[in-house]
N, C-alpha and C positions, 0 to 999 in steps of 0.2 A: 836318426837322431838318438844320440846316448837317452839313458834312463838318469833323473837324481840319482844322486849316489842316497840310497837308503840302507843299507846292510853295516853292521856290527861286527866283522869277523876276528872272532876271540881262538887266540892258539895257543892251547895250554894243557898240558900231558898229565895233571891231577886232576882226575876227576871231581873234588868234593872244592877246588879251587875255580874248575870251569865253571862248575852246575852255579856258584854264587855268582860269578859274571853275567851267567847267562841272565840268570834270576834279577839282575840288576840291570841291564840293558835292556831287557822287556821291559822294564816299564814306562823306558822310552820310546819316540816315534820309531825308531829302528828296528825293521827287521835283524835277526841275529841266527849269525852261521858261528856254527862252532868247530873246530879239527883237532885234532890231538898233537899235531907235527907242522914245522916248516915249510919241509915238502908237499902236504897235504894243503898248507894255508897257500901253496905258487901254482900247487893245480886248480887251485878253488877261484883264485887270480885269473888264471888265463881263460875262466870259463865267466866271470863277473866284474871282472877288475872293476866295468864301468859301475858298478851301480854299489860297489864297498865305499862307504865314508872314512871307516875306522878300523884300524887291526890295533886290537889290544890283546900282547901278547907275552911270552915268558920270555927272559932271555938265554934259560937251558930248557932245552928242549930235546928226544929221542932223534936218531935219525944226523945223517950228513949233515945238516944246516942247524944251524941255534938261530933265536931271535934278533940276534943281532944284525947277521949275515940275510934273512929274511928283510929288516928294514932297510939294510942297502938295495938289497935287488927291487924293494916296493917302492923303495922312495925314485929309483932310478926309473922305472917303466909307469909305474901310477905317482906322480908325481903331489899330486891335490889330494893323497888320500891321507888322514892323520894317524899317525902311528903312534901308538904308546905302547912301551913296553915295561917290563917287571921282572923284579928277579928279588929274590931272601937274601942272597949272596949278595955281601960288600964286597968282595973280588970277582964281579959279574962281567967286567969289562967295559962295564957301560958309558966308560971317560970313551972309547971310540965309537960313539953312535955319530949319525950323519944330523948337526944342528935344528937340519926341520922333527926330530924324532924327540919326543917327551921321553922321560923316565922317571918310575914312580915306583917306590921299593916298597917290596913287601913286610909287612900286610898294610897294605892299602886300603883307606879308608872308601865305602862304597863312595859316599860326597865326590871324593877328588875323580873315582870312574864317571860319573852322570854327569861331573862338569867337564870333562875332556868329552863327552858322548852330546852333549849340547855343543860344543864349538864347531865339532868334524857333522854335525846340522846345519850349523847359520854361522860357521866362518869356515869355510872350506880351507885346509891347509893351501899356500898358492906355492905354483913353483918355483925353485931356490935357480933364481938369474944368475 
């Protein structure tokens, strides 16, 4: 039997940008993983997929994959998990996200993280038929 999805996993390569995520997802029911990279956010996936609610993440990021490329591959394999992503950049590319993925430009107010970190609690993203 899978576990609730309880985890917060925040991937975001500025550190003074993560540490406020982080610091704001604590003080939800959600445990909270945090990675620096895409890459790092798909190995963190293959080892918990079942029990992440939420990836809130950049949409630049170091490394092979960006945020974007990240919510296709998560929306494709973990389908129920809510993705939100971010980026400062108005040429982020974020017109090609996949419909079930939020986007929320920065700087972002904490309010709009805690209510996307309440819904991916008690409305679980469902899969796109």
């Amino acid at each position: 039997m899978q576990p609730e999805p309880h985890v917060a996993l925040i991937v975001e390569d500025d550190p003074d940008v993560r540490d406020l995520a982080v610091a704001l997802l604590e003080e939800t029911k959600l445990d909270v993983a945090e990675v620096e990279s895409a890459d790092a956010a798909l190995a963190y996936l293959r080892e918990h997929g079942g029990e992440v609610a939420m990836i809130f993440a950049d949409i630049r990021l170091p490394g092979a994959m960006d945020g974007i490329q990240l919510a296709k591959a998560a929306c494709t394999v973990w389908p129920t998990i809510r993705i939100v992503l971010t980026s400062g950049d108005p040429n982020a590319g974020f017109e090609d996200l996949p419909d079930s993925v939020t986007f929320m430009p920065k700087p972002w107010r904490g309010l709009d993280v805690l209510v996307q970190a309440e819904k991916a609690m008690h409305q679980p993203q469902l899969p796109v038929t």
